[in-house]
Jmol script that loads the backbone (N, CA, C; Angstrom):
load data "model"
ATOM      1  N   UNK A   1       0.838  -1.177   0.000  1.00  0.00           N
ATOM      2  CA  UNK A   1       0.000   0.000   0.000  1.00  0.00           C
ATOM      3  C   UNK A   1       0.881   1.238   0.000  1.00  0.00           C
ATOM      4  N   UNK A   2       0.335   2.329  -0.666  1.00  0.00           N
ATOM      5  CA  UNK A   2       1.554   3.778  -0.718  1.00  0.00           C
ATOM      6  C   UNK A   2       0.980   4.307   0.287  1.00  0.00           C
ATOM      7  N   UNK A   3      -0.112   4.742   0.785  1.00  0.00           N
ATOM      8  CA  UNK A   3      -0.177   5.403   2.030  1.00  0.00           C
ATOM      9  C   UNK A   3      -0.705   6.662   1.383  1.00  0.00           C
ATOM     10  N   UNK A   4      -1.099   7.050  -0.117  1.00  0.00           N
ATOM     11  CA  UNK A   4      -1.950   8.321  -0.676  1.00  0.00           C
ATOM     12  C   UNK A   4      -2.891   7.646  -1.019  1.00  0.00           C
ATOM     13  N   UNK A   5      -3.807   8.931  -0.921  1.00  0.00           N
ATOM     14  CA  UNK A   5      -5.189   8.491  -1.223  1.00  0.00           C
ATOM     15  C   UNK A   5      -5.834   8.923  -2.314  1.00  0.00           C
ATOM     16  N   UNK A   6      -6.391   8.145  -3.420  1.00  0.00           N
ATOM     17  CA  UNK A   6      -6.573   8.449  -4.519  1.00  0.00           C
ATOM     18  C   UNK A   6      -8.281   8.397  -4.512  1.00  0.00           C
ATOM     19  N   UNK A   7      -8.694   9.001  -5.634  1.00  0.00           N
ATOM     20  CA  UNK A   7      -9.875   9.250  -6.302  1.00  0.00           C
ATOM     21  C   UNK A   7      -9.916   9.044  -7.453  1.00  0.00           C
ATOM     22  N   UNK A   8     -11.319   8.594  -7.616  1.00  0.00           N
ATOM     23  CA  UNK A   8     -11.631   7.716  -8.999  1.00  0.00           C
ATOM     24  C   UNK A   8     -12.472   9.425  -9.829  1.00  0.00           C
ATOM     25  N   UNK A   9     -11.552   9.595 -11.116  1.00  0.00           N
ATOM     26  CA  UNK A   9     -12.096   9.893 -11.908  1.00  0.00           C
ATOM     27  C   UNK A   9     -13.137   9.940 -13.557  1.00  0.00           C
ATOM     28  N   UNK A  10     -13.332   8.520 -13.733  1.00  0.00           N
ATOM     29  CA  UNK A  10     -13.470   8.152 -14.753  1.00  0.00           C
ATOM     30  C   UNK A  10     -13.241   7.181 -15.830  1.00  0.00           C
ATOM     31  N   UNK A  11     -14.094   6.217 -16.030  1.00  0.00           N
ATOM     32  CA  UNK A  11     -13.468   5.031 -16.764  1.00  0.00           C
ATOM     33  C   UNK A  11     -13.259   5.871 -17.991  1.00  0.00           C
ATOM     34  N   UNK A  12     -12.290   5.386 -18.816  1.00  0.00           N
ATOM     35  CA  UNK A  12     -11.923   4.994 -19.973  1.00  0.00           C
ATOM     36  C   UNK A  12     -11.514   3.849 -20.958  1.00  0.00           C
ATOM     37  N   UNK A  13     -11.563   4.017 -22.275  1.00  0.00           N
ATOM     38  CA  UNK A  13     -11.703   2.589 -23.640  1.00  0.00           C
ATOM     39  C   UNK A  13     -10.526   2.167 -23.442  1.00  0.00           C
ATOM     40  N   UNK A  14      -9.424   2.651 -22.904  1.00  0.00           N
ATOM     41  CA  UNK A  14      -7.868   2.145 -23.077  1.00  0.00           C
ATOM     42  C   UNK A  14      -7.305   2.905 -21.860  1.00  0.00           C
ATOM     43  N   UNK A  15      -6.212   2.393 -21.725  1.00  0.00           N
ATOM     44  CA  UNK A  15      -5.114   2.799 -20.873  1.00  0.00           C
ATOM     45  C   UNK A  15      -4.220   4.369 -21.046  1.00  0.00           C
ATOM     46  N   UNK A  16      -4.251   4.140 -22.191  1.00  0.00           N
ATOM     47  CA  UNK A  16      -3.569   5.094 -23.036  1.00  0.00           C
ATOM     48  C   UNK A  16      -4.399   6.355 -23.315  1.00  0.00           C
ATOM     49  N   UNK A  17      -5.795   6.533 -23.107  1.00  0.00           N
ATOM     50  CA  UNK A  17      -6.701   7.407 -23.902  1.00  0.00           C
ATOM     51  C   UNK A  17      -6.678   8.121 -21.905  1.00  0.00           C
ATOM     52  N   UNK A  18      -7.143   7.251 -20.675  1.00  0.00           N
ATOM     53  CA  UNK A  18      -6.821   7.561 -19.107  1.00  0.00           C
ATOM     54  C   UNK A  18      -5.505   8.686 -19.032  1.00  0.00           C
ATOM     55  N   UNK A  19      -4.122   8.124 -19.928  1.00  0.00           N
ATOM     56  CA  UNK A  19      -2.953   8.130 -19.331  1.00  0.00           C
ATOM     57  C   UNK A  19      -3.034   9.617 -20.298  1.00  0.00           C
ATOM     58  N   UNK A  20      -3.509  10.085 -21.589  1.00  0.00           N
ATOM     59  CA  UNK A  20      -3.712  11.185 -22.212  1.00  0.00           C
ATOM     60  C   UNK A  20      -5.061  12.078 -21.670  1.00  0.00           C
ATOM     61  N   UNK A  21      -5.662  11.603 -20.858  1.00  0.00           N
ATOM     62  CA  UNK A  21      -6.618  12.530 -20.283  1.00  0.00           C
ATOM     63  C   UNK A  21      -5.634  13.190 -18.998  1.00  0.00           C
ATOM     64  N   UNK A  22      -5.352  12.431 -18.428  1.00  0.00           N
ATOM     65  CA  UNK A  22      -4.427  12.818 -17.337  1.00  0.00           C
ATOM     66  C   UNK A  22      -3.153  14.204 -17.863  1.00  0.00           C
ATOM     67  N   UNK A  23      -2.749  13.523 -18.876  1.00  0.00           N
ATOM     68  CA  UNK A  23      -1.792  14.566 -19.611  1.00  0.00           C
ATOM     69  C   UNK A  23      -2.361  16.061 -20.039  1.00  0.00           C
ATOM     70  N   UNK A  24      -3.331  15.890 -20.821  1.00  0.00           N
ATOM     71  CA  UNK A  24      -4.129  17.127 -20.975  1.00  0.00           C
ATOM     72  C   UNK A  24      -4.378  18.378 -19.671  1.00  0.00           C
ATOM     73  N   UNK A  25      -4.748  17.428 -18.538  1.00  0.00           N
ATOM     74  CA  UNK A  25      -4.621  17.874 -17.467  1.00  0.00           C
ATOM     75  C   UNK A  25      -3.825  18.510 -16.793  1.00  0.00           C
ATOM     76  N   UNK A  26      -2.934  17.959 -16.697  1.00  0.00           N
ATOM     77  CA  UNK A  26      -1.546  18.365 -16.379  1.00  0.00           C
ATOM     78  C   UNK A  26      -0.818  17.584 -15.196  1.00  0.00           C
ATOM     79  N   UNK A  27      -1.342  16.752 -15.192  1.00  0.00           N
ATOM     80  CA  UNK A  27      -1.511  15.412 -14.107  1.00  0.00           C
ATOM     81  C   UNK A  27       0.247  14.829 -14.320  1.00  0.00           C
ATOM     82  N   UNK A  28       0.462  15.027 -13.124  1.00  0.00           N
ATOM     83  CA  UNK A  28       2.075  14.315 -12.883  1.00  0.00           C
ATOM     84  C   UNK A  28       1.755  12.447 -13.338  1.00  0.00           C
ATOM     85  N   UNK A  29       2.477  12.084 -14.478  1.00  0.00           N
ATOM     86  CA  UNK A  29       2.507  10.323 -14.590  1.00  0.00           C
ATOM     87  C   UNK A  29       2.145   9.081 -12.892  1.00  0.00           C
ATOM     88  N   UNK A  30       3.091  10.350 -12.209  1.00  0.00           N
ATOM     89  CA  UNK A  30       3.904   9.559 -10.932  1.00  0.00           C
ATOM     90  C   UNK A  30       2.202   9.811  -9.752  1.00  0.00           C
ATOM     91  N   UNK A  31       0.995  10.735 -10.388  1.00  0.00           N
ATOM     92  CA  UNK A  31       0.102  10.954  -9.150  1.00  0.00           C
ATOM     93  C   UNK A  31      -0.992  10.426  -9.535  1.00  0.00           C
ATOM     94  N   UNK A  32      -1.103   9.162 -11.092  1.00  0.00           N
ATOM     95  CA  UNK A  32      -2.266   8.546 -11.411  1.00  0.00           C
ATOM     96  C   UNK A  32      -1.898   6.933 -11.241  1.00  0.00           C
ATOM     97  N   UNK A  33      -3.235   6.336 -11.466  1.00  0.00           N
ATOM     98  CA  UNK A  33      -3.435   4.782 -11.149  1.00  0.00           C
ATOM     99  C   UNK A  33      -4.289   4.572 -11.937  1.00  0.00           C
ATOM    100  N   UNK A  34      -4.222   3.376 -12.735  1.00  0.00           N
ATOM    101  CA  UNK A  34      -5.088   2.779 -13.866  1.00  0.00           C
ATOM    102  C   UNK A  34      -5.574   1.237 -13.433  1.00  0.00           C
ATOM    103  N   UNK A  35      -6.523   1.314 -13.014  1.00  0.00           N
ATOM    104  CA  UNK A  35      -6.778  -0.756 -13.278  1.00  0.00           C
ATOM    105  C   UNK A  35      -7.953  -0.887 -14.383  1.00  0.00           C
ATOM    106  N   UNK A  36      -7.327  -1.929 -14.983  1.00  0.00           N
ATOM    107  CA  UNK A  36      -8.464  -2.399 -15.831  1.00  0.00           C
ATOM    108  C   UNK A  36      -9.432  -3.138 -14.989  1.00  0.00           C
ATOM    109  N   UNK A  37     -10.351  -2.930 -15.951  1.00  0.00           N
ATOM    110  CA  UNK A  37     -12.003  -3.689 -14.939  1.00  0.00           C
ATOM    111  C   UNK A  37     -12.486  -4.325 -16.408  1.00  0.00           C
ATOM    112  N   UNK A  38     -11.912  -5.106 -16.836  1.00  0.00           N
ATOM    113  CA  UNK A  38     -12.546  -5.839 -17.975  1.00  0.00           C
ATOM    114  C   UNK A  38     -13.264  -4.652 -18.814  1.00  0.00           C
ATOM    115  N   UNK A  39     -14.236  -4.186 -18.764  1.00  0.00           N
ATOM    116  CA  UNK A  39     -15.367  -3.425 -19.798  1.00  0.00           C
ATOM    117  C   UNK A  39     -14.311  -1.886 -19.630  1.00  0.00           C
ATOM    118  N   UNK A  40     -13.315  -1.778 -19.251  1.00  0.00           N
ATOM    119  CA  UNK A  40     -12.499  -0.378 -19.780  1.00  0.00           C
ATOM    120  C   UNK A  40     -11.641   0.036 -18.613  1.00  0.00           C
ATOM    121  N   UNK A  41     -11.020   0.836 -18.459  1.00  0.00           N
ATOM    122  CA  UNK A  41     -10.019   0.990 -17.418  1.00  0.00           C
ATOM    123  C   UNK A  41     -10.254   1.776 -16.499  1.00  0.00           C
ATOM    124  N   UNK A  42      -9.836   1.953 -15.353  1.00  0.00           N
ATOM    125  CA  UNK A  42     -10.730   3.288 -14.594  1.00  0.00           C
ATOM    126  C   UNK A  42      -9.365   4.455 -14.041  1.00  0.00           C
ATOM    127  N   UNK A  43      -9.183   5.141 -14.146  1.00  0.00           N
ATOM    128  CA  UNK A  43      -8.072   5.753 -13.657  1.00  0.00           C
ATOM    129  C   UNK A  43      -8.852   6.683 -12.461  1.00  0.00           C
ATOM    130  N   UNK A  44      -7.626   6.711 -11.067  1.00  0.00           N
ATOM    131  CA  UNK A  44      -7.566   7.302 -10.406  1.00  0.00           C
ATOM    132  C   UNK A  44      -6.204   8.378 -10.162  1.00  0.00           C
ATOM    133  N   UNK A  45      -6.427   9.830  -9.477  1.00  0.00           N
ATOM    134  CA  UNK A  45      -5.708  10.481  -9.401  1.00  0.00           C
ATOM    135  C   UNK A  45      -5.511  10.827  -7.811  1.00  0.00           C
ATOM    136  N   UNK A  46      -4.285  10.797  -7.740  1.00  0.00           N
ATOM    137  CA  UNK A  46      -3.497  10.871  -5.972  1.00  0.00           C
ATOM    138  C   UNK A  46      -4.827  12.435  -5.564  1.00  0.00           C
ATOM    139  N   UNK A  47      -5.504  11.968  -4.782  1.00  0.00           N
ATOM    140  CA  UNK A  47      -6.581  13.285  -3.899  1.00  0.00           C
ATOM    141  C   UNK A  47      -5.338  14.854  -3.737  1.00  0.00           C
ATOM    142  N   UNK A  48      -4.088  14.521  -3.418  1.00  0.00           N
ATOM    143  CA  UNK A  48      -3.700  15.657  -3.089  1.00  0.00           C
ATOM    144  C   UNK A  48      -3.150  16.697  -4.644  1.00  0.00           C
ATOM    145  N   UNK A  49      -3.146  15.753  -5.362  1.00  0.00           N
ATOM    146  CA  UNK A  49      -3.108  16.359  -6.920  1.00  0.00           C
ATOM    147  C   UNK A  49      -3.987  16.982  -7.034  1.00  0.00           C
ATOM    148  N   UNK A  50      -5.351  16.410  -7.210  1.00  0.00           N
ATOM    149  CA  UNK A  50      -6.479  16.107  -7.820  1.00  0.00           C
ATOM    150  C   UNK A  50      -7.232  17.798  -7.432  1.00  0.00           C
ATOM    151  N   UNK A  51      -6.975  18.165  -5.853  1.00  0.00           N
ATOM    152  CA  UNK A  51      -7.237  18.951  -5.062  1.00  0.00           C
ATOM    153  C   UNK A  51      -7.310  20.203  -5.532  1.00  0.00           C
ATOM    154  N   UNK A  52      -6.488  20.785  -6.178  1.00  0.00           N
ATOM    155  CA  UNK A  52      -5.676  21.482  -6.179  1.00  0.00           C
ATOM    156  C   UNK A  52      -6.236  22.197  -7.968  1.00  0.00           C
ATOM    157  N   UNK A  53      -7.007  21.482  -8.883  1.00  0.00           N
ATOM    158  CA  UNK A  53      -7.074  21.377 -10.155  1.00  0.00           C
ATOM    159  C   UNK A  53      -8.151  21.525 -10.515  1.00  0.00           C
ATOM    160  N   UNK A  54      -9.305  22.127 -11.638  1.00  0.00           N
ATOM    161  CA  UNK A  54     -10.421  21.839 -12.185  1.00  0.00           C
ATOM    162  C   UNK A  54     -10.035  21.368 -12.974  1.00  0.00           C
ATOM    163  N   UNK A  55     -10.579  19.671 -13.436  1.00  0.00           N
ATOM    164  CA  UNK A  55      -9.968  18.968 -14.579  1.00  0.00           C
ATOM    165  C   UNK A  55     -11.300  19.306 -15.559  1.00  0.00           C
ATOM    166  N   UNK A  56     -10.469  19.120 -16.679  1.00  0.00           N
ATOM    167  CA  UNK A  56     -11.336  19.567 -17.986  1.00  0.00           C
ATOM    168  C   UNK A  56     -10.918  18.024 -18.713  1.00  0.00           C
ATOM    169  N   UNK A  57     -12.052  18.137 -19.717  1.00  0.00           N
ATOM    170  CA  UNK A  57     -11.923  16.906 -20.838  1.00  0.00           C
ATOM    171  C   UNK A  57     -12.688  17.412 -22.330  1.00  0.00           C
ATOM    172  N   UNK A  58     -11.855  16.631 -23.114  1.00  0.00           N
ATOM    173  CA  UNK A  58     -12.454  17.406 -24.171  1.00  0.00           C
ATOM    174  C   UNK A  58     -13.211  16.138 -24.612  1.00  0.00           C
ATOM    175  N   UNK A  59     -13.557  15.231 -24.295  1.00  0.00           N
ATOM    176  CA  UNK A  59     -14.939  14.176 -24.338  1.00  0.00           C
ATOM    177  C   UNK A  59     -14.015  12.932 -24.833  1.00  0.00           C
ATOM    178  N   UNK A  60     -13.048  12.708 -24.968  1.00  0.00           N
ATOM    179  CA  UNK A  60     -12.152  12.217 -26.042  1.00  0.00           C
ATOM    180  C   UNK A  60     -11.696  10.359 -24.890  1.00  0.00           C
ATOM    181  N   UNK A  61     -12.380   9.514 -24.783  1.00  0.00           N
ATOM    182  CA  UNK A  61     -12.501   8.771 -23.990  1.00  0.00           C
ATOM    183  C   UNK A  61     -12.951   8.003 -22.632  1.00  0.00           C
ATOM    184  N   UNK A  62     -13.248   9.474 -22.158  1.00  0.00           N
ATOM    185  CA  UNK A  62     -13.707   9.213 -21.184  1.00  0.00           C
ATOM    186  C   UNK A  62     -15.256   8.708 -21.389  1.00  0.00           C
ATOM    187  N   UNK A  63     -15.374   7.676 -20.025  1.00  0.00           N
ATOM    188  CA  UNK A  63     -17.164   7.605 -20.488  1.00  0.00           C
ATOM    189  C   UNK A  63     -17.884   7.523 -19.407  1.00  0.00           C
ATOM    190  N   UNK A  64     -17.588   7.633 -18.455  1.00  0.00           N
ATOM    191  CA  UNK A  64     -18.178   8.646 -17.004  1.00  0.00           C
ATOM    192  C   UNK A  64     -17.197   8.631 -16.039  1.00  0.00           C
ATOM    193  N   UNK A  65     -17.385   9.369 -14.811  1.00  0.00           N
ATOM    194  CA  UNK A  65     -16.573  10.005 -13.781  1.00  0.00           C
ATOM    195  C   UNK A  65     -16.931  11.367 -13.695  1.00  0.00           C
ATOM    196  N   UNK A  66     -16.409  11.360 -12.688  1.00  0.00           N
ATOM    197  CA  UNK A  66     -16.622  12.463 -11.632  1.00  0.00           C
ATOM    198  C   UNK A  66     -17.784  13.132 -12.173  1.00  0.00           C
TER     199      UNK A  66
END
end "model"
wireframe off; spacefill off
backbone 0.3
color backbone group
């Protein structure tokens, strides 16, 4: 266990489409978490990142959260 506490923002179709939403964002690599759940991936972002940010999306994978 790391001992931060993360929040679920949003499944996504791939890993990669999560890991470019995050980017858009401006999301440090090192403050997200991805598990796949069979039907798409769900990424979470470290709460003390997350905090701090109004995340925007430009619709581009995501398919619900937050």
């Amino acid at each position: 266990m790391s001992g931060w506490d993360f929040d679920d923002v949003g499944k996504f179709g791939s890993e990669k489409a999560a890991e470019d939403f995050a980017k858009r964002n401006g999301v440090d690599p090192r403050d997200i978490r991805t598990r796949d759940k069979g039907d798409g991936i769900e990424l979470e972002i470290r709460r003390s990142n997350l905090d701090r940010r109004g995340l925007k999306d430009s619709g581009e994978g995501r398919r619900d959260g937050w």
